[in-house]
C-alpha positions in Angstrom: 0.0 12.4 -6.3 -2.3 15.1 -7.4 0.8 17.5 -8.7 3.0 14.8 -10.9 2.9 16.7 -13.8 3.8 20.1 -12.5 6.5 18.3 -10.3 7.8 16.3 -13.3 7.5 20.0 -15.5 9.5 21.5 -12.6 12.4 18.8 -13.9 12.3 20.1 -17.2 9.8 17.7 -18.9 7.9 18.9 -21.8 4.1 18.7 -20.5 3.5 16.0 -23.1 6.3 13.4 -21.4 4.7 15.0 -18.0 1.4 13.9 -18.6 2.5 10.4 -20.0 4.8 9.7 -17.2 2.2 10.4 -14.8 0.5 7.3 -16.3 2.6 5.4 -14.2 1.0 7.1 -10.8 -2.0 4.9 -11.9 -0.5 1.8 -12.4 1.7 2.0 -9.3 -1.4 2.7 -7.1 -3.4 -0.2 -8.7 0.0 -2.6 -8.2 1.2 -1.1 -4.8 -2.7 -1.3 -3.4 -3.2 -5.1 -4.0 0.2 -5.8 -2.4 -0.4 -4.0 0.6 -4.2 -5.6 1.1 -2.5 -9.0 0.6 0.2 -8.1 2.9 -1.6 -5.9 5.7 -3.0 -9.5 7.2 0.3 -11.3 7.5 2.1 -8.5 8.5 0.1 -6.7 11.2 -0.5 -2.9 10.7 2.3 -1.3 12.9 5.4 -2.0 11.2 3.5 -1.7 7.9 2.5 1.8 8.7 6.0 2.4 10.4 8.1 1.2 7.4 5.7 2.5 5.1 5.9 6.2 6.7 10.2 5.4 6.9 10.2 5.3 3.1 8.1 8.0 2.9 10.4 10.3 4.4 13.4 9.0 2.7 11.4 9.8 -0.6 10.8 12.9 0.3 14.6 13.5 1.5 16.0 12.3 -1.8 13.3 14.3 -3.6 14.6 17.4 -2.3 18.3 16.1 -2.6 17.5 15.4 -6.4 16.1 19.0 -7.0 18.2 20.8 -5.1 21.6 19.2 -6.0 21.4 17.5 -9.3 22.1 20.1 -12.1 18.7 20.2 -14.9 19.0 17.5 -16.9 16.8 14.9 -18.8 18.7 12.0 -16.1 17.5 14.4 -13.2 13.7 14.6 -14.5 13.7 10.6 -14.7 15.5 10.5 -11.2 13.0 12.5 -10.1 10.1 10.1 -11.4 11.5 7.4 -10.7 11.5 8.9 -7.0 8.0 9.6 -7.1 6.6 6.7 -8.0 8.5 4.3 -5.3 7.3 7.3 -2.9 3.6 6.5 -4.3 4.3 2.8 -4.0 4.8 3.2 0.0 2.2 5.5 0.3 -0.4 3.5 -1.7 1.1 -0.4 -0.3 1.4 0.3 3.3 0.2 3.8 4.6 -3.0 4.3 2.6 -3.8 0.9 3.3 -3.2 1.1 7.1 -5.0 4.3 7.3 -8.2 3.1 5.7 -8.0 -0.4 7.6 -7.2 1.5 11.2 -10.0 4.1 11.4 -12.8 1.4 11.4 -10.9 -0.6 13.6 -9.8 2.1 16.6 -12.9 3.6 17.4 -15.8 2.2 20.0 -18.7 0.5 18.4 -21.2 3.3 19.8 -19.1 5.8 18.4 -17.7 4.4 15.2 -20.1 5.8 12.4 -19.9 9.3 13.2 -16.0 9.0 14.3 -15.0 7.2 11.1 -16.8 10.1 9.2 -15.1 12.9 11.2 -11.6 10.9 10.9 -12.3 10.7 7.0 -13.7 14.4 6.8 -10.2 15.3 8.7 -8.4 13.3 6.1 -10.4 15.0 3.0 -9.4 18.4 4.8 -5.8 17.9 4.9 -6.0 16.5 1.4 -7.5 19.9 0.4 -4.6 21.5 2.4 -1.7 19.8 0.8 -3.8 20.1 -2.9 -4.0 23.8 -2.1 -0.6 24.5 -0.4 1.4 22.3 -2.5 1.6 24.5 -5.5 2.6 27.6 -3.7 5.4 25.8 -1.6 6.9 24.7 -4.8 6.5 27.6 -6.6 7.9 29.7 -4.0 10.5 27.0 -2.1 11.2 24.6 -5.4 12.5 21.5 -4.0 12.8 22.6 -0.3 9.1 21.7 -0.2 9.8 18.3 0.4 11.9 18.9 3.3 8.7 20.7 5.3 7.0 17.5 4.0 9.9 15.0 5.2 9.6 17.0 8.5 5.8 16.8 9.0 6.2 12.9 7.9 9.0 12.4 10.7 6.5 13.8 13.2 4.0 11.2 12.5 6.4 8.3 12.4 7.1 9.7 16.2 3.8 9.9 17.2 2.8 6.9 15.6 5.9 5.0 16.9 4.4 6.2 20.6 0.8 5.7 20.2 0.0 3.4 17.5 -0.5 0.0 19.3 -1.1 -3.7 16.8 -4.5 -4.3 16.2 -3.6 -7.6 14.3 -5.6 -10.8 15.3 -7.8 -8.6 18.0 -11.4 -8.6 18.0 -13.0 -4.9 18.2 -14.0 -5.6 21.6 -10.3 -6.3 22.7 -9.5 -3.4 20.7 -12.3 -1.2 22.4 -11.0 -1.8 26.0 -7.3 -1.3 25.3 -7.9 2.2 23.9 -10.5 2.6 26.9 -7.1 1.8 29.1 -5.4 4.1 27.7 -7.5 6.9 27.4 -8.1 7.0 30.8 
């Protein structure tokens, strides 16, 4: 969450409660991280990623609902934080997790090295996106910026409701001829 403190300023927090709040990003990515690595074996990585991208969007959804409907007050900045950080806690405990785990698992062995890199410079690229559009949209659009964000989340859930398939308990070679299967 690379924009907490201008969100949280946004509120009406002085930068000096921003910046301290946003002490909890780090502790809720630390916590949220172990649980989803202990979890991401037992569970499988589907409905992880599924309910993981579900909470997601309703974070964003109630993000939006808090900035755009709750009047300015001290109770609406810790709303607001308070809504971050559970959104941080699915991002970093099941989606993050999943993400990480699924690109070295989904592509061929003789093609896994320079996939993984391309998947991870794709990834580094739409991180450099969202870091440079973020600002802008919120400046510009205030808390209807995490409606576009709710939207764009809601067509991944789809797409990954369609295309994602479990990868739990298969060996990369099973996992190499499924996607061989269905790729041609």
């Amino acid at each position: 969450m690379y924009f907490a403190p201008t969100i949280l300023l946004e509120t009406g927090l002085s930068t000096q409660a921003a910046l301290t709040a946003t002490i909890g990003n780090g502790i809720v990515s630390v916590v949220a991280t172990l649980i989803g690595i202990n979890f991401i074996s037992k569970k499988g990585r589907r409905p992880i990623i599924i309910s993981g991208l579900t909470g997601v969007i309703c974070c964003h959804i109630l993000l939006a609902s808090a900035f755009l409907l709750l009047p300015e007050t001290p109770v609406r900045s810790y709303i607001i934080l308070f809504l971050m950080l559970v959104f941080l806690f699915f991002v970093q405990s099941m989606v993050a997790v999943v993400y990480w785990l699924m690109i070295s698992e989904m592509f061929p062995l003789r093609l896994r090295g320079i996939a993984t890199g391309l998947a991870v410079c794709m990834q580094w690229f739409a991180n450099a996106a969202v870091a440079f559009l973020f600002p802008v949209l919120l400046d510009s659009l205030g808390g209807k910026t995490f409606i576009i964000f709710a939207v764009i989340n809601s067509l991944s859930l789809l797409f990954l409701w369609k295309f994602m398939p479990e990868t739990k308990g298969k060996s990369l070679e099973m996992l190499e001829k499924h996607f061989e299967k269905e790729l041609s």
